[in-house]
N, C-alpha and C positions, 0 to 999 in steps of 0.2 A: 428411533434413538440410535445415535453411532455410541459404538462404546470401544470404551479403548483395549489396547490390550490385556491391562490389569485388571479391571471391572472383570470381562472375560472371564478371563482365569480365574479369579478367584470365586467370583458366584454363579458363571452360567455354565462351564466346564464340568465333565467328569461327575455328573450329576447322578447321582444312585435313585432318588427318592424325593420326586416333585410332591409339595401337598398344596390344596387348593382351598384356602380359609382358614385365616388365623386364630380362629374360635376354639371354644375347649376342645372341641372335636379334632380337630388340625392340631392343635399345641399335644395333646397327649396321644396323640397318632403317634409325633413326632418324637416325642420323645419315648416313646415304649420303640420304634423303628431305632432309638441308638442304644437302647438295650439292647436289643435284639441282634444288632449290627453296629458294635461300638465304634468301629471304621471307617462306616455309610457318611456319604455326603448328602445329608435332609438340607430341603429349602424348601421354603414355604412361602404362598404367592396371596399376598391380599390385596381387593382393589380398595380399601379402604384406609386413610390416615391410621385410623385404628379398625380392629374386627368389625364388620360392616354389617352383620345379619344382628342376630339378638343377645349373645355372650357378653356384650357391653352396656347392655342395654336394656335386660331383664329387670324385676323388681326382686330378688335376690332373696327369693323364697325355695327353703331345703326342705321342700314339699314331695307326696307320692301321689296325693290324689286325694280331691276332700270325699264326705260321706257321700255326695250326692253325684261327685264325679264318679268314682266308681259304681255304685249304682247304673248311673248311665250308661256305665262304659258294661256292662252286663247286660245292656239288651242287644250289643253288638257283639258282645266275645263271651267265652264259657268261661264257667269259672276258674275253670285251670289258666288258661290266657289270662284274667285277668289277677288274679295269684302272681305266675311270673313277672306277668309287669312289676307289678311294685315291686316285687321282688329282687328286679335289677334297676330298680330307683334308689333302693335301700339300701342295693352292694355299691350302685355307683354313689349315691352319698357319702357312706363309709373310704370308697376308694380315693375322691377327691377331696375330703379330709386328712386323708394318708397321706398323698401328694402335696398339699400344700400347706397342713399344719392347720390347726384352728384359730391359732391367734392371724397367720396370712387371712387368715378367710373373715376376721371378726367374726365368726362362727358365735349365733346366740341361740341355747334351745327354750326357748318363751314357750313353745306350744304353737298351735295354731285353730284357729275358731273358725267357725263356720253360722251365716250369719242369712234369716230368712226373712222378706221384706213381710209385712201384713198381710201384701196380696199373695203369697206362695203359703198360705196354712197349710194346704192340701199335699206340698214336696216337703213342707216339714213333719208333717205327721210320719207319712211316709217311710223321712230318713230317718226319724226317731223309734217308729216302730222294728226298722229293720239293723239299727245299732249293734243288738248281740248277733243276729245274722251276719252281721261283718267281721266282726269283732273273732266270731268261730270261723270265721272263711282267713285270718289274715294270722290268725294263731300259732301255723306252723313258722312264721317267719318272726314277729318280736317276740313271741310267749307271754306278752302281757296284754290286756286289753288297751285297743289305741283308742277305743273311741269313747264318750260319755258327753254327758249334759251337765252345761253350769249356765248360771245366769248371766242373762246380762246386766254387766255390772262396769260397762264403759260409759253409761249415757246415750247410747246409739237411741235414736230413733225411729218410727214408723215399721221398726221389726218385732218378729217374735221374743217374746220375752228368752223362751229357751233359747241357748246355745250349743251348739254340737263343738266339743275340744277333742282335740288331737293331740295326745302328750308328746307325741314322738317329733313332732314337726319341729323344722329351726327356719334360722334365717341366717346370710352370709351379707359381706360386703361385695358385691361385683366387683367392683373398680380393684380392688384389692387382690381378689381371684386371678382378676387377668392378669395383673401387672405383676405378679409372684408368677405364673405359669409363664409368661412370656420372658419373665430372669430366668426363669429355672432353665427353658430353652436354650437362650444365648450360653447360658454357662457350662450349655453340654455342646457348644459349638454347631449348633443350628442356626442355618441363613434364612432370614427374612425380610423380605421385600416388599414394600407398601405400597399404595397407587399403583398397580400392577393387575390390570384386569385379563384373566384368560377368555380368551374369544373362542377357539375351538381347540381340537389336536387333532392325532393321527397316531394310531398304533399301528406302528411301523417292525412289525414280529421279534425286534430284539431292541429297539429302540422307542423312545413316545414324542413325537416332533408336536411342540405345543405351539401356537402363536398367542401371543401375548398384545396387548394394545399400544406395548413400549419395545418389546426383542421379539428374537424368538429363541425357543431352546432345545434340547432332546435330552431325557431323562429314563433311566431304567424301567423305570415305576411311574405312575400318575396314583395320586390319590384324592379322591374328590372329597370333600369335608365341607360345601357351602350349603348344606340344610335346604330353606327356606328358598333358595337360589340357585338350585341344582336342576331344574327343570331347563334354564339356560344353558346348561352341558350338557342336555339331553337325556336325562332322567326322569320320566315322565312320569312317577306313578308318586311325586312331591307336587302338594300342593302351597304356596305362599299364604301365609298369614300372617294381616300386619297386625299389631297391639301397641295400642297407643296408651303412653302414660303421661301422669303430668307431676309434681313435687310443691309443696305449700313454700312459702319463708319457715322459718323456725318459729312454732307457737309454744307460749308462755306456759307450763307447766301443765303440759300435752301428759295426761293418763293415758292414753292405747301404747299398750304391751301386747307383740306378739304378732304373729301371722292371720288375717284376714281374710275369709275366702265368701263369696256373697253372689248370687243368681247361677248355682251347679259350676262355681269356678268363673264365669264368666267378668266379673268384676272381683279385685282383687287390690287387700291398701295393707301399710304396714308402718311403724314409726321409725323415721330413716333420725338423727343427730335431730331430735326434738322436730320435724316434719312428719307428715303424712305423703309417703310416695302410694297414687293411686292409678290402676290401670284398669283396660278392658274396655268391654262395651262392644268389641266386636259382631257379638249377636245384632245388634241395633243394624248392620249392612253388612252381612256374609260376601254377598255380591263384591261390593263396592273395597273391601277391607281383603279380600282376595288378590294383594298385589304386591311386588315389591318398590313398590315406590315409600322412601323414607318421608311422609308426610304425615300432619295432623289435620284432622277434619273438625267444622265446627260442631256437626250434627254429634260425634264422641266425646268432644271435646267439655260442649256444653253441658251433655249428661254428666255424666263427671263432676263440673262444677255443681250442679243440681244436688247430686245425691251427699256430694261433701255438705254443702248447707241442709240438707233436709234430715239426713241420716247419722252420716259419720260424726260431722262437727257442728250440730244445731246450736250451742251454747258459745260455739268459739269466733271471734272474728279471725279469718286469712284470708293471705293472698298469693297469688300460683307463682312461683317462682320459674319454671323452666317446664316444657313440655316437648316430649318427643316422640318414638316409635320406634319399634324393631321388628323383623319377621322374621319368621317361625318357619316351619316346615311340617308339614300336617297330612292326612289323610284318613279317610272313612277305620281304616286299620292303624290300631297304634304302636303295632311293633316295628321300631325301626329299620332300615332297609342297610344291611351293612352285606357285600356280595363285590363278588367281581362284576364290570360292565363290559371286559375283553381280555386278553390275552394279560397285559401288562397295563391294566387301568380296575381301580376298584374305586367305589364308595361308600361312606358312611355317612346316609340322612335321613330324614324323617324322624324327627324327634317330639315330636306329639306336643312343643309344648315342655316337653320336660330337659330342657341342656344340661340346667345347673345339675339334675340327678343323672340324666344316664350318659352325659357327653365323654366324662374320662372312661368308663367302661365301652362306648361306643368307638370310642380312639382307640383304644386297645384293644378291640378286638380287629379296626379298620387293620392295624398293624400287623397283627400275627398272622393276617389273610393272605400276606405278601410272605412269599416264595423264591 
C-alpha cells in the first residue's frame, strides 16, 4: 500500500502503543493505556472487518464455570487455583458491567442450568452429591450459596429429570458489548484499523518495527491481544479452539429462560429475541476443531440439529437461521497468559473459553504491564 502523506501522519506516526486485536481484550487494553497515559497515541490493528477471534462471536453467556466444569477443572488444579479463577471471572464480570453499563450490555440475570442427558446418571449423581462441596469451596467470594437443584420444568427431553441452577449466572448482548466498547474507544481518541493483518515484528531496543500485510510501522510498545491466534506471533503455549454455533428463526412462544449448560460445558443454548442460539460439540473432534480456520462442519453441525429435535425443542417445529464459528484460545492450564514476550512487546491470551468474564480484567492488567 502507498500511503500518502496524511494517512502517514496521522495514523502510522509517533506511535506510543500498537495493540494487536480488537476484541475485549485489545478494546480495554486500550483504553485503561489512555488512562494511564491520557497523551499516548493507542492504535489498534485488526485483520478482520470486525474482531475476528470469538468477542463477536460468542453465545453471550456471563458464566464462571457450570457444576461440572469446575469439578473437572479440579482434577487439573488445587482448589485454591480453582477459587481464584472464578474469582477473577466474577471481578471481570463486575468490571465489564462497570465499563459498559447493563443496559449497553442487555445484561439479563435469568440464572443458569445445568443440564444431564439420560446417559450421564453417573456425572449427575456425582455433581449433585458434591453441590454443598462447592457451594463451601466458592463461599468466600458470593456469600451465598450458588448452586442448587430445581426441576426440570422446560420440556427438555431424554435428560435428568433434576437440574443443577446457578443463581448468579446472567447473559449479555455481544453485538451490543462490542459495539459500545468500540464507541467508547473512538471517543477516547483511539485508532483503529481493520483488514490489517500483522505478519511479524522486531524489537528493535527502543523501537518495535511491525510488518503489516498492508504498511509497515514502529511503535513504542507492541501488545499482542489475538487469544486463539497468538500462536501466529509466536506464542506457543495457546492453543486454538474453534466453537461452532448455529441460531433458530424466531419460535412461537418459546419457554426457555436463561442460561444452558449440557455435556460438563461442552454444549451450550440460550433464548436469543424468542430464538435458540446453540453451540459446541467440539468434544465430537478435539483433533479436527483444533484450528483457526473460520468454518462450520457437518459432523457439529448435524449434532446440534439432532439434540435441538430430540432434547432441547422435541415439541417445537424450527428452522436454523445462520450458523458460524469463533475461536478461543485454550490450554491444559486455565490461567491466562498475560507477561511480557520482550523488552518492549507483551501479551494477553489464553482465555480458557472465558472472554466475556475475564477479557476487561485481562486488558487491564495487559496495560498496567507497560512501562
Amino acid at each position: 500500500m502507498q500511503l500518502s502523506y496524511w494517512e502517514h501522519k496521522t495514523w502510522l506516526s509517533n506511535i506510543d502503543f500498537t495493540i494487536v486485536g480488537s476484541g475485549i481484550v485489545g478494546l480495554s487494553c486500550a483504553l485503561q493505556l489512555k488512562e494511564q497515559y491520557p497523551t499516548s497515541k493507542v492504535l489498534i490493528l485488526e485483520k478482520g472487518v470486525l474482531p475476528q477471534g470469538a468477542s463477536t462471536k460468542n453465545a453471550g453467556f456471563a458464566c464462571f464455570g457450570s457444576a461440572s466444569e469446575l469439578l473437572d477443572d479440579l482434577n487439573s488444579h488445587t482448589e485454591d487455583e480453582v477459587v481464584k479463577l472464578v474469582e477473577k471471572r466474577w471481578k471481570g464480570l463486575a468490571a465489564l458491567r462497570k465499563t459498559i453499563g447493563d443496559t449497553n450490555l442487555n445484561f439479563e440475570s435469568n440464572g443458569g442450568y445445568e443440564l444431564f442427558t439420560d446417559t450421564d446418571t453417573e456425572l449427575q449423581e456425582m455433581c449433585l452429591d458434591k453441590i454443598p462441596y462447592l457451594n463451601e469451596l466458592l463461599n468466600p467470594i458470593f456469600n451465598e450459596e450458588v448452586f442448587s437443584i430445581r426441576k426440570n420444568e422446560f420440556g427438555f427431553e431424554k435428560v435428568e429429570p433434576n437440574l443443577i441452577f446457578n443463581q448468579f449466572e446472567g447473559q449479555i448482548d455481544t453485538g451490543k458489548m462490542m459495539s459500545s466498547l468500540l464507541e467508547k474507544a473512538r471517543k477516547n481518541g483511539i485508532f483503529i484499523l481493520n483488514n490489517v493483518l500483522v505478519q511479524d515484528y522486531q524489537d528493535q531496543e527502543e523501537r518495535v518495527h511491525v510488518n503489516t500485510d498492508q504498511f509497515q510501522l514502529t511503535t513504542r510498545k507492541l501488545l499482542i491481544a489475538t487469544n486463539g491466534f497468538s500462536s501466529k506471533l509466536g506464542i506457543h503455549k495457546v492453543k486454538p479452539a474453534r466453537a461452532q454455533v448455529l441460531i433458530t428463526k424466531p419460535i412461537k412462544d418459546l419457554h426457555i429462560k436463561g442460561t444452558f449448560h449440557l455435556d460438563r460445558g461442552y454444549y451450550y443454548f440460550r433464548n436469543v429475541d424468542n430464538r435458540i442460539l446453540f453451540g459446541g460439540g467440539r468434544n465430537l473432534d478435539f483433533k479436527g476443531e483444533t484450528t483457526t480456520d473460520l468454518e462450520v462442519t457437518t459432523q457439529i453441525q448435524n449434532k446440534l440439529e439432532e439434540l435441538l429435535r430430540t432434547t432441547i425443542l422435541p415439541n417445537d417445529d424450527f428452522e436454523i437461521d445462520r450458523r458460524w464459528s469463533g475461536i478461543m484460545g485454550v490450554e491444559n492450564q486455565k490461567e491466562a497468559i498475560v507477561k511480557p514476550v520482550s523488552d518492549n512487546v507483551l501479551c494477553g491470551v489464553r482465555l480458557g473459553g472465558m472472554g466475556v468474564a475475564i477479557g476487561s480484567l485481562i486488558g487491564r492488567e495487559l496495560a498496567e504491564l507497560v512501562s
